[in-house]
Structure formats: C-alpha cells, structure tokens
N, C-alpha and C positions, 0 to 999 in steps of 0.2 A: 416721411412715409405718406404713401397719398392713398388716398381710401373710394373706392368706386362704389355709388350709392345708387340702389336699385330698387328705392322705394321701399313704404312700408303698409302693412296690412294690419288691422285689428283682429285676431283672434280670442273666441271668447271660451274661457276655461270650463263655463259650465251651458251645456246648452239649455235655450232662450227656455225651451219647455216646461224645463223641469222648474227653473229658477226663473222668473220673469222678473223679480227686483232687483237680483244678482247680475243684470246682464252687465250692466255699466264698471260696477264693483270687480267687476272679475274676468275684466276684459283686458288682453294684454296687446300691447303694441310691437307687432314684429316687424323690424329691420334688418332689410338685407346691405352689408356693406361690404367690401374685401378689399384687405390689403394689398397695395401693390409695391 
C-alpha cells in the first residue's frame, strides 16, 4: 500500500491566550496522508 503525504501542521489544543505555558505541551502534530 502506498501512502501520499501532504504535509503536516501544528495545531494547538489550547489557544496561546488563555494558556501561554501550555502552548508546547498541548500542541498536536497533524498529518495529512491517504492511502492509495
């Protein structure tokens, strides 16, 4: 199976405002891939 990969972004679960020490801790790495 071959998997097409179209980069990934940081989204952060809690925004910076509210949480300024939380930003690193609760930041998730999103991947987009699709099988083909």
């Amino acid at each position: 199976m071959i998997f097409l990969y179209f980069g990934c972004q940081f989204v952060w679960l809690v925004p910076f405002m509210f949480f300024p020490l939380a930003q690193v801790t609760l930041s998730v790495r999103m991947c987009w891939s699709f099988p083909v």
